[in-house]
C-alpha positions as CSV (number, residue, x, y, z in Angstrom):
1,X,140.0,116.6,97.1
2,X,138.4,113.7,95.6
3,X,140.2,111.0,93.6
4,X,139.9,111.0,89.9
5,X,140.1,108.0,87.5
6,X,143.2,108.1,85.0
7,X,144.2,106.8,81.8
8,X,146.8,104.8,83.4
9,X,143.8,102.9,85.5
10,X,143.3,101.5,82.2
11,X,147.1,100.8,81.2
12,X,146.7,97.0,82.4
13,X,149.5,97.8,84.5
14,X,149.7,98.7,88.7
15,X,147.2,101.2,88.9
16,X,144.4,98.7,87.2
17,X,145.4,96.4,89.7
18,X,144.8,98.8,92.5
19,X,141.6,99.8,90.6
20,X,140.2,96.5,90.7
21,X,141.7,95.4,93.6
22,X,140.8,97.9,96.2
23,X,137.5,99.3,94.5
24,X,135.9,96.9,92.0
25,X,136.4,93.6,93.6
26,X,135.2,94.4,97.4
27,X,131.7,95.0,96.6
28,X,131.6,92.3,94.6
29,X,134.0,89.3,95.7
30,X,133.4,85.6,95.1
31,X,134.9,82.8,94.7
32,X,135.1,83.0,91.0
33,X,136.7,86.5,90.8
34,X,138.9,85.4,93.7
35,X,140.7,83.6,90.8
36,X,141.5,86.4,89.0
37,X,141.5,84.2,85.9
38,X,140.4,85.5,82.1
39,X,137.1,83.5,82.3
40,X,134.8,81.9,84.6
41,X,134.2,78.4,84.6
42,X,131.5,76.8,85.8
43,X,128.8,73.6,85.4
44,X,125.2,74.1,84.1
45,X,123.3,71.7,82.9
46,X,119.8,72.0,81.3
47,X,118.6,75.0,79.0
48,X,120.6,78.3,79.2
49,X,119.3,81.4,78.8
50,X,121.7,83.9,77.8
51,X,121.2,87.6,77.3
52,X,123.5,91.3,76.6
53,X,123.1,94.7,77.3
54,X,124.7,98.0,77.7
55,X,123.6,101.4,79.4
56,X,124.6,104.6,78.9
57,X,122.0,106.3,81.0
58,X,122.9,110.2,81.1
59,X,123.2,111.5,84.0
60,X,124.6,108.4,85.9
61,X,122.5,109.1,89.0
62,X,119.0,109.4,89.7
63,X,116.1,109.5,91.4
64,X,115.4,106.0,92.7
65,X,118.5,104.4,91.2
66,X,121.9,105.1,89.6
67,X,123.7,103.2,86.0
68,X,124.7,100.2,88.1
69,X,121.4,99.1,90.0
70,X,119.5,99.6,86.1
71,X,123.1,97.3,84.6
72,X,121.9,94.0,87.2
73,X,118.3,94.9,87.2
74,X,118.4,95.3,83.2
75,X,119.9,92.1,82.5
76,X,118.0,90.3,85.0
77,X,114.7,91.2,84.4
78,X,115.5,89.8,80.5
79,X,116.2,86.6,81.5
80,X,113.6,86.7,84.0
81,X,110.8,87.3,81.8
82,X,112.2,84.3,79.4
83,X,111.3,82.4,82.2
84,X,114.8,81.8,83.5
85,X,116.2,81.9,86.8
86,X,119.1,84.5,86.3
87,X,122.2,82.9,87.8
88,X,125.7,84.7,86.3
89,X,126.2,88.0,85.0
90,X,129.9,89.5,83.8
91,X,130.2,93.4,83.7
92,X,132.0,95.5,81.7
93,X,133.1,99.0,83.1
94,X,133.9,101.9,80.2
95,X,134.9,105.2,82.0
96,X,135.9,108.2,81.4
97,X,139.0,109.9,82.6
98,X,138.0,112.3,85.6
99,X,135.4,110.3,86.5
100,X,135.6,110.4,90.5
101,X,136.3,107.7,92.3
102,X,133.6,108.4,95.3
103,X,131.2,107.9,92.0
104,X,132.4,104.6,91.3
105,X,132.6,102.8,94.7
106,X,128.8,104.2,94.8
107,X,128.2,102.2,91.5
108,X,129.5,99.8,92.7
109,X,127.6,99.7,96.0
110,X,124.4,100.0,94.0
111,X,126.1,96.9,91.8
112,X,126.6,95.2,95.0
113,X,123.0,95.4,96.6
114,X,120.8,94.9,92.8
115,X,122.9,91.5,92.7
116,X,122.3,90.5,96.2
117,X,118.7,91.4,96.3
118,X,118.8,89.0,92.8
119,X,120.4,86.5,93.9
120,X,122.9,86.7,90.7
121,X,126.7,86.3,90.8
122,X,129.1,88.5,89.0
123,X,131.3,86.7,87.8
124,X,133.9,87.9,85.3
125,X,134.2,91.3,83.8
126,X,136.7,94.3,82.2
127,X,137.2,97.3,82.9
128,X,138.2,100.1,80.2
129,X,139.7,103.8,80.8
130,X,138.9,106.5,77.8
131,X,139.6,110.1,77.0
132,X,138.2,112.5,78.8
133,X,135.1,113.4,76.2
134,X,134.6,110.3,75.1
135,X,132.5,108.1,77.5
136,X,130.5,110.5,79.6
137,X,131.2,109.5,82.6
138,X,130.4,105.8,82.6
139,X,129.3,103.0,80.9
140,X,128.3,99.4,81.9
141,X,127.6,96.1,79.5
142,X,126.1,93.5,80.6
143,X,125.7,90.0,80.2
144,X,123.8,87.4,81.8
145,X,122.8,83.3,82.2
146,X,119.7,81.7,83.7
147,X,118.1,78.3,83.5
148,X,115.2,77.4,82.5
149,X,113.1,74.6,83.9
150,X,111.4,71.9,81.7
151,X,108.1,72.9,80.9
152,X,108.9,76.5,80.6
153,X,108.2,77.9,76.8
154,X,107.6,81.8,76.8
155,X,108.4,83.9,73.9
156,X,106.6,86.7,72.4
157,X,105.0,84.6,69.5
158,X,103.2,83.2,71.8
159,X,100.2,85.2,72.9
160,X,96.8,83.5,71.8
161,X,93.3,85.2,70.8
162,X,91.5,85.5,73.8
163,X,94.8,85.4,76.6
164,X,94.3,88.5,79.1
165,X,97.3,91.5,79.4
166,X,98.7,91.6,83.0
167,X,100.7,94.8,84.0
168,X,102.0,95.1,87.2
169,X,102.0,98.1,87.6
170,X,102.2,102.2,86.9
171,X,103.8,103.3,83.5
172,X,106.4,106.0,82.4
173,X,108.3,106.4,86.1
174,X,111.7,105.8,84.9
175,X,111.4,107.7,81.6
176,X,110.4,111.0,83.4
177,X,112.8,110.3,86.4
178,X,115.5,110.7,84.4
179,X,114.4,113.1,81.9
180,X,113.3,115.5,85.1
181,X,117.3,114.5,86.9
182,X,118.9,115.4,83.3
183,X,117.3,118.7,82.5
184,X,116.9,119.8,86.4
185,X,113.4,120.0,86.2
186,X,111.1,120.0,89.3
187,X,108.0,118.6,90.1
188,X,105.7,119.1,93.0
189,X,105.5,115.7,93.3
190,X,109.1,114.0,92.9
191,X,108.9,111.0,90.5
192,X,111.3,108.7,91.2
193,X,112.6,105.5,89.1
194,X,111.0,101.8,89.0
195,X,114.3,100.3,88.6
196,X,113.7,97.2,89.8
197,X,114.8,93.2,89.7
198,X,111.4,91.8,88.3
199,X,113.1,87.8,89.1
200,X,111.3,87.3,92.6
201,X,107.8,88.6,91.2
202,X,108.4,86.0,87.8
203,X,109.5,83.0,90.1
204,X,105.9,83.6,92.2
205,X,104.0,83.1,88.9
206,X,106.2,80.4,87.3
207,X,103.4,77.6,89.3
208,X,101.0,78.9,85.8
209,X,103.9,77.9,83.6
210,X,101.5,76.3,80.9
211,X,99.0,79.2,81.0
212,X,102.0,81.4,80.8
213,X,102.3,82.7,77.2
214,X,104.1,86.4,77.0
215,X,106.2,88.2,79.2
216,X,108.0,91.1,78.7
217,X,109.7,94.3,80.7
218,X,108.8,97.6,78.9
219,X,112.1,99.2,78.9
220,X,112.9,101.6,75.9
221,X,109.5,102.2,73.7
222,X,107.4,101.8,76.5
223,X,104.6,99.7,77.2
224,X,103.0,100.8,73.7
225,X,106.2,100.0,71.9
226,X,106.2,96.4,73.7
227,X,102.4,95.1,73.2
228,X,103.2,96.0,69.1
229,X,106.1,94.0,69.2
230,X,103.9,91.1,71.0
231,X,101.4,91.6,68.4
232,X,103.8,91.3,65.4
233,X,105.2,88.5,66.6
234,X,102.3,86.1,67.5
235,X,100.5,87.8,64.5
236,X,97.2,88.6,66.7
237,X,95.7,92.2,67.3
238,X,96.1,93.2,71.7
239,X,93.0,95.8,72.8
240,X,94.2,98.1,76.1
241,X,92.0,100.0,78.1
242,X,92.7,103.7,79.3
243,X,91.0,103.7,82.5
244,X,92.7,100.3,83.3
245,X,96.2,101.6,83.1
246,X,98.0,103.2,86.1
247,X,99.8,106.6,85.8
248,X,101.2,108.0,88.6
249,X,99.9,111.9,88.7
250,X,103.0,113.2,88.7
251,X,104.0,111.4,85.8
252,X,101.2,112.4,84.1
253,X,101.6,115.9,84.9
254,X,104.9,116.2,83.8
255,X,104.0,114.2,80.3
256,X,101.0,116.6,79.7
257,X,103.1,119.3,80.3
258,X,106.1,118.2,78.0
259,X,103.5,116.4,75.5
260,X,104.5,113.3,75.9
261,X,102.6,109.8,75.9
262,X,102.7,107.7,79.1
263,X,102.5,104.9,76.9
264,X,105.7,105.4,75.0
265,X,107.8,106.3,78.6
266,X,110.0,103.9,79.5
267,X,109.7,101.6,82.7
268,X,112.7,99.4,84.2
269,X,110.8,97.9,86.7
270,X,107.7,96.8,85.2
271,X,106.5,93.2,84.1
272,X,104.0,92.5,81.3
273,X,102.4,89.2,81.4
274,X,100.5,87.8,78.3
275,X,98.3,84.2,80.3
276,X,95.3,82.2,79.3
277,X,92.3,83.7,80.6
278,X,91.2,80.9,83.2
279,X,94.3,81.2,85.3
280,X,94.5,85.1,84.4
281,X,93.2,86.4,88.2
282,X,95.5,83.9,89.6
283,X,98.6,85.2,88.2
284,X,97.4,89.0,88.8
285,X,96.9,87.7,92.6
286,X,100.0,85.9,92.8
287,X,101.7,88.7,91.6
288,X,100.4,91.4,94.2
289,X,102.0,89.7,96.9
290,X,105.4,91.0,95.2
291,X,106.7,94.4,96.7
292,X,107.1,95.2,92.8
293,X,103.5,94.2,91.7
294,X,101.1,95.6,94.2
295,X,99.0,97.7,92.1
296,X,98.8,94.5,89.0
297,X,95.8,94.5,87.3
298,X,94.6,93.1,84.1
299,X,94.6,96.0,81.1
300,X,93.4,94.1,78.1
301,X,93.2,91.4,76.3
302,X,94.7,89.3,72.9
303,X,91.4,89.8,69.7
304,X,91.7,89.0,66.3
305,X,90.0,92.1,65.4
306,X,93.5,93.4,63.5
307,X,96.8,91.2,63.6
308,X,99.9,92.9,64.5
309,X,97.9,96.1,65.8
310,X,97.0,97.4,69.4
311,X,94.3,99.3,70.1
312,X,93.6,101.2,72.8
313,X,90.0,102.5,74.4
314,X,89.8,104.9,75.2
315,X,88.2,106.9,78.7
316,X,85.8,108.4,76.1
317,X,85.0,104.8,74.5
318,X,86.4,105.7,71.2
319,X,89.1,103.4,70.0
320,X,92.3,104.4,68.4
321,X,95.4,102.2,67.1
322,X,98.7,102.7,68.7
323,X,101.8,102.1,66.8
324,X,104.9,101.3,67.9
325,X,107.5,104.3,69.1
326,X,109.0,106.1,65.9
327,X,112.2,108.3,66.7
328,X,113.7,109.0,69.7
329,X,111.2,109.9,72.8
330,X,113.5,110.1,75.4
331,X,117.5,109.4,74.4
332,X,120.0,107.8,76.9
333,X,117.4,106.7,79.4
334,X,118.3,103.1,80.0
């Protein structure tokens, strides 16, 4: 019979210690959490990028990943596309009572191989025990530090009339991964997650750092919900092409059939790149030699047709606008 997590694992008192001990530390032991200390401590020098997040992805497992691989690749991905070099993250553990212990040694496993394949460090971290009810299963925060080298200025108010939209790749496979896991649907086709670390693909493109203007992951919201953000922020309009935008057919299958929009199905393994036009095939180039942007193409570009809009073209050659994600597409995704 399989071992289940108790309140007392959260009591701060012997069984924690075993908790962390014999489960949380092995898969993730360094010389920093060798010193069992409250905080890390450590040198940087040179700008800091710091970022937070938390996941509460429901159910825990899925296809192409599980809530610990999307916890690194999350966090490291948004420093990534800041232009940082992700280089410590902490992690915070909230579970539930019952939760099985063969379920967390595999998170932690999934922990252990997303960080390694990153090249991060975990650091520091806490670990919480709740009521049975009141967690679902698991949840994981984040947090994370990267440095950025001189000459690096990317932000999302950056995106000039006339720069070209790289994507580096197909849209809406993590959204319907877990959507399909949750509600034990089954496709023909199985569609399985992106859930990716997006830092090796970034650090191949970094060479174009002054042509480099936007980048961004399109997590929750979707690509759709990510180019309006862009748009807001540097105040220009961004024009998308249908036919230029990949879409796996299962994916699209399975959003026809629910009627949902490809464009508003979240991605955690997807990089969106917003770069001056003359160094624009470069980048896209650069980028297919990355396992994670083989299919990168260019999508669209930045107009000044309508500030803070996108529009999208469509197969047809009509244009429509596309606003940003209102509501709640898919909950408890990421």
């Amino acid at each position: 019979m399989d071992k289940k997590i108790l309140l007392a694992h959260g009591s701060g008192g012997k069984l924690t210690h075993e908790l962390i001990s014999k489960t949380l530390f092995p898969a993730l032991a360094n010389p920093w959490l060798a010193k069992m200390d409250d905080s890390a401590v450590f040198k940087i020098q040179g700008r800091i990028a710091f970022t937070t997040d938390s996941f509460v992805v429901k159910p825990i497992f899925f296809p192409g990943g599980d809530i610990g691989k999307l916890a690194v690749c999350g966090t490291v991905n948004d420093l990534a596309v800041m232009g940082a070099r992700p280089l410590y993250l902490s992690l915070g553990l909230i579970i539930e009572e019952g939760l099985a212990f063969s379920d967390i040694e595999t998170v932690m496993q999934s922990i252990r191989s997303a960080a390694l394949e990153s090249g991060v460090r975990i650091v520091t971290g806490d670990t919480k025990v709740v009521d049975h009810g009141c967690a679902d299963q698991l949840f994981i925060n984040t947090s994370g530090l990267g440095m950025i080298d001189e000459g690096i200025e990317i932000s999302g108010s950056n995106a000039k009339v006339g720069d070209k939209i790289i994507l580096s790749g197909s849209i809406g496979d993590h959204g319907v991964a877990v959507m399909a896991q949750r509600e034990k649907l089954r496709f023909q086709i199985p569609v399985q997650s992106d859930c990716a670390p997006l830092n090796g693909m970034v650090a191949q493109i970094l060479k174009f750092k002054s042509d480099l203007h936007c980048m961004r992951d399109p997590t929750r919201g979707g690509l759709a919900t990510t180019l309006n953000e862009i748009a807001a922020q540097s105040d220009v309009s961004i024009r998308i092409y249908e036919d230029l935008i990949p879409v796996k057919k299962a994916v699209y299958a399975a959003c026809e059939m629910l009627g949902l929009e490809p464009l508003y199905v979240a991605n955690e393994g997807k990089l969106v790149v917003v770069a001056a036009p003359e160094s624009a095939d470069s980048i896209v180039a650069a980028m297919r030699q990355n396992q994670y942007g083989a299919e990168t193409s260019v999508i669209g570009e930045v107009t000044a047709a309508r500030p803070g809009r996108v529009v999208l073209q469509t197969r047809l050659g009509a244009s429509r606008i596309i606003d940003m994600l209102s509501g709640e597409l898919l909950p408890r995704i990421c």
